[in-house]
N, C-alpha and C positions, 0 to 999 in steps of 0.2 A: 504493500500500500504506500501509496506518495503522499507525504503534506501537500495541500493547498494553501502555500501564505495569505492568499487573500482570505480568507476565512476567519483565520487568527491573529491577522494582524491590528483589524478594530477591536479584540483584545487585550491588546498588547505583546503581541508574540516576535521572538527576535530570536536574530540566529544565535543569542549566548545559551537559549534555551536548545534549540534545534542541535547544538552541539553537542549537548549530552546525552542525545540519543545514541543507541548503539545501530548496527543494518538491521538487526534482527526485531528491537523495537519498533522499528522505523515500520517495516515490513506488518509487526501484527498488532500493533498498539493502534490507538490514537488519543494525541493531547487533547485534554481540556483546562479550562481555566475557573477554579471556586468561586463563584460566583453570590454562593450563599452556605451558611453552616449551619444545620441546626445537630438536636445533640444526639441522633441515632443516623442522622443522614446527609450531604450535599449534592447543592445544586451546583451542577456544571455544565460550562459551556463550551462546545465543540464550533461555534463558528456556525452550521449550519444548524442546529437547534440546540435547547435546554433539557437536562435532563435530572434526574433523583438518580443519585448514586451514592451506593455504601461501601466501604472498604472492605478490601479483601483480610480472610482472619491474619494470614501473615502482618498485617499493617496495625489488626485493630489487636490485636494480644500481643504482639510480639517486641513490643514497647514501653515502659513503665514513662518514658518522657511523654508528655503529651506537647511538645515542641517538635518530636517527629511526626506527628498527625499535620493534616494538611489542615490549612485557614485559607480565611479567608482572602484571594488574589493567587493563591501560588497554583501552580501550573503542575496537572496529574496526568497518569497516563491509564488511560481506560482498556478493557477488554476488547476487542473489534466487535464483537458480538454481543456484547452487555455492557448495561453501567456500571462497572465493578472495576473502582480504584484500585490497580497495581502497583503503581510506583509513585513520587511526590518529586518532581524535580528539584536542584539544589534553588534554592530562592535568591536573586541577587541582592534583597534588601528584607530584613526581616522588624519587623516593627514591636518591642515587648512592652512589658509594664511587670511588675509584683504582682502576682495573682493577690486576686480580692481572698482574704482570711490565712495565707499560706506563704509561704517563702521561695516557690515556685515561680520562675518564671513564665509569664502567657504572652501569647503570638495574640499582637492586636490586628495585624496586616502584614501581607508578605508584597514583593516585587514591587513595593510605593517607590515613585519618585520625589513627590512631596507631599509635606504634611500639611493643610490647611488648619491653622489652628483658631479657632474662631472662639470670639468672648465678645460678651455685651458689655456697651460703654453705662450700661444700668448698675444698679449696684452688685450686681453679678462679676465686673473688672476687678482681675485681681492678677499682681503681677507677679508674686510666687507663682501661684498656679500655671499661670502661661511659660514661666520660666524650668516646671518641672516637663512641660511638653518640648520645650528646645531642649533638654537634657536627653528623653528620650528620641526626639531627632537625629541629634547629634550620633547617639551612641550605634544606630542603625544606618549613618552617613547619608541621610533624607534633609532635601533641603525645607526648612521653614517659612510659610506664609501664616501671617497671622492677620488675623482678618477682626476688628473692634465692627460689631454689629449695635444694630439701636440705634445712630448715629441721631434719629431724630429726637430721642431722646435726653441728649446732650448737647449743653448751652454750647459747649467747645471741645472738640474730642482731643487738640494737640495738646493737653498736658498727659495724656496718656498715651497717643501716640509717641513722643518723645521720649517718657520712660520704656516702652517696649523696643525702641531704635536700640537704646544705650546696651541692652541686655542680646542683640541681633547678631549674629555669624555677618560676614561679609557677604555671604550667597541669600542671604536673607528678607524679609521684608513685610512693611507692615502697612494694614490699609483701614481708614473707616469709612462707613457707608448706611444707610439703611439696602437690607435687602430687598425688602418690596418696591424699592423703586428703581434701584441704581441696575442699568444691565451691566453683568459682572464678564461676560464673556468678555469683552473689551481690555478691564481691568487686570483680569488675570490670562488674558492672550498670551504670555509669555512661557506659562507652564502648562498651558492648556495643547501643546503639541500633541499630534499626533502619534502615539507608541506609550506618552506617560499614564502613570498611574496616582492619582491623587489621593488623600484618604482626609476625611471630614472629622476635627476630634474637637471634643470643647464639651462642659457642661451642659445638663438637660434644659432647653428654653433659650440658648444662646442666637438659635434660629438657624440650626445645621440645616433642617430639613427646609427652610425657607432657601436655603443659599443653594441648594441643589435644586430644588426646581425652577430657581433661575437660571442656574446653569445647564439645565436639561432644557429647559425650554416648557415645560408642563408639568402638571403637580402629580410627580409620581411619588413623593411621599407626601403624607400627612402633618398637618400642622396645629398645634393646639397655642391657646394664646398664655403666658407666664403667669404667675400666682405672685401676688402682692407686695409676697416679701420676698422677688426676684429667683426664685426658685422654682427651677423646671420641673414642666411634666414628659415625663418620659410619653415620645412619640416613634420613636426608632427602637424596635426590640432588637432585631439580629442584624448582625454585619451584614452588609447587601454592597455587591460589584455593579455599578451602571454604565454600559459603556454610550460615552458622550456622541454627538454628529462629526463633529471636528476629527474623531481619530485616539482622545484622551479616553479615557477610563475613571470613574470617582468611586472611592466606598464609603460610604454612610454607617456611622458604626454608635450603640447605641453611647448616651452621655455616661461621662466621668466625671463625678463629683473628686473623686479622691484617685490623683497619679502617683500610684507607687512608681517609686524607680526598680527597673530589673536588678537581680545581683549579677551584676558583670559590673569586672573591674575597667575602668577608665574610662567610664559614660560621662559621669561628671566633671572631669577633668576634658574630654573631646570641647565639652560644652565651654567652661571657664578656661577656653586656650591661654588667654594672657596669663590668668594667674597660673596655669600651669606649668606656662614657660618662667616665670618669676620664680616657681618652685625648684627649677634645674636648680637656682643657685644656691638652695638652703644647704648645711652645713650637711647633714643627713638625709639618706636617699630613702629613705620609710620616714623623713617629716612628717607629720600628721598636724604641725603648723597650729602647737598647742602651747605649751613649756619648752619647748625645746632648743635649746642654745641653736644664736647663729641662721634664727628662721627667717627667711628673706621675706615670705608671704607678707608674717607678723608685723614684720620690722616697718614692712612700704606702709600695710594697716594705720601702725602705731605714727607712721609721718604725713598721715592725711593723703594719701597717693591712690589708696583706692577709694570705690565709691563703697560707704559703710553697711547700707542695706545688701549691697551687690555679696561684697564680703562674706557677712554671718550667713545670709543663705547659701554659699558657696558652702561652710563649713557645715551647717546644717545637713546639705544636701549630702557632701562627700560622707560624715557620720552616719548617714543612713543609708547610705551606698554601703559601705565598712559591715555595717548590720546584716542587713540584705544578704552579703553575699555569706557569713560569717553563719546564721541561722541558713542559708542555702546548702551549704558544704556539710553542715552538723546536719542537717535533713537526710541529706546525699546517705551520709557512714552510717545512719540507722536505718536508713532503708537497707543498705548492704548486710549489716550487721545480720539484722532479721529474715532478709531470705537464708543468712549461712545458716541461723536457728533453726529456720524452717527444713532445711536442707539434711543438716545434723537427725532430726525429732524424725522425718519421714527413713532417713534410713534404718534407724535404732527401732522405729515400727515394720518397716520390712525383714528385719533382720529376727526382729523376736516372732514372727509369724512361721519364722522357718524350725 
């Protein structure tokens, strides 16, 4: 069997993907792209139609990570004659967070090129938050659009645009607007390429699902209006892939009140590049830029060089990076731990049955 690029390429399909096929793939597989996950099954898309498909048991037992399981965007290889996922292609960008209640990392979105990260200039603005999303940007190499919604809302949005600059990557950028009126294909024409994949993050009420059907062009999702005390209602239950007219791709994925950071080491540091290059020159190469003689961080801190808010959430954040990964790895060795128990208890039971 042949690919047909044209098919998968208003998916997003590219030859870094096409590459890690083998002949033999090539010949009885066919790619699709996740399009939707729910939690016994996904939706995939081959190009020429949609389909419900479940993993094969190799996929769905044979993994205690559920970072090997396929999410939402990444690219599968189907049965030719069924919907039955065989393989998950390597994903070129994987997007996580800290699983909600656990020390696990979760796949928020796989193969994004950027992250639109959108907050209301209502009382819902808050610039930690938006700064724990450039953290997770950063650490999956996605570049960031931050998007201040409600615009009409607010007497002036540039004191908040200006804080969100200060806090920006160079590949970066920040916009405010109302969505209901502003057409945003114009505005965001430069990421809206044909091949990328976008992904929609922000609190519940921010107005994700309004900014997508303006960018779709019609109300493929639903919208409900904010509650009083600026706190969303959930309108977006499952991650959902749409592929745009233009050639782009966006996923819509439901709101995050609270962004854990993943435990991987050097997200927060990708993200706070200057202070990490400032950190080259601390006296000790495990500074933790606390007490520690000779800490360059502290030092520039202590001479008014950095910006102070900037600072303590940097330390904040990296401490609960340190956490993360620290409660991750002690997860890791009892899991281990406990399958040798289990492994040990099941032979000492076969053994006494002889």
């Amino acid at each position: 069997m042949s690919i047909d690029p044209s098919l998968l390429l208003p998916l997003g399909w590219s030859n870094e993907f096409h590459r890690q096929l083998t002949l033999e793939q090539l010949e009885s597989l066919r790619p699709a792209r996740v399009i939707g996950v729910a939690q016994d099954h996904y939706r995939v898309a081959t190009g020429s139609g949609e389909h419900i498909a479940t993993l094969a048991g190799r996929l769905r037992h044979g993994h205690g990570e559920s970072l090997t399981r396929p999410t939402v965007g990444d690219w599968v290889l189907l049965e030719q004659d069924a919907p039955l996922i065989v393989e998950r292609l390597e994903p070129r960008t994987l997007l996580l967070r800290r699983g909600a209640g656990g020390s696990a990392p979760q796949a928020i979105a796989a193969n994004v090129d950027v992250m639109l990260i959108v907050s209301g200039l209502d009382a819902e603005f808050n610039l930690h938050r938006i700064e724990r999303y450039l953290v997770v940007a950063a650490e999956a190499g996605v570049t960031p659009v931050v998007l201040l919604t409600k615009a009409d809302l607010c007497p002036t949005a540039e004191p908040a645009l200006a804080a969100v600059r200060q806090r920006l990557p160079a590949a970066g950028a920040v916009f405010a607007f109302d969505a209901r009126q502003a057409p945003l294909t114009e505005l965001l024409a430069p990421w809206l390429t044909a091949g990328n994949t976008l992904v929609v993050a922000g609190s519940s009420g921010v107005g994700k699902s309004t900014l997508i059907n303006n960018l779709s062009g019609s109300a493929l999702q639903s919208t409900q209006a904010t509650r009083r005390d600026a706190k969303g209602r959930h309108t977006t239950t499952a991650r959902t892939l749409i592929p745009l007219a233009g050639g782009a791709c966006i996923i819509d994925i439901p709101g995050m009140r609270e962004v854990g950071l993943p435990p991987s080491a050097g997200a927060v540091d990708a993200h706070f590049h200057t202070l990490h290059e400032l950190a080259a020159h601390c006296r000790f190469a495990d500074c933790r830029h606390e007490e520690e003689p000779g800490c360059a961080v502290r030092t520039a801190a202590e001479r008014g060089e950095l910006d102070e808010d900037e600072w303590q959430h940097y330390r904040k954040l990296l401490a609960e990076e340190r956490h993360n990964i620290a409660a991750h790895e002690r997860h890791q060795q009892e899991r281990i731990f406990g399958r040798m128990v289990r492994a040990v208890k099941k032979e000492k039971e076969r053994q006494g049955r002889r």
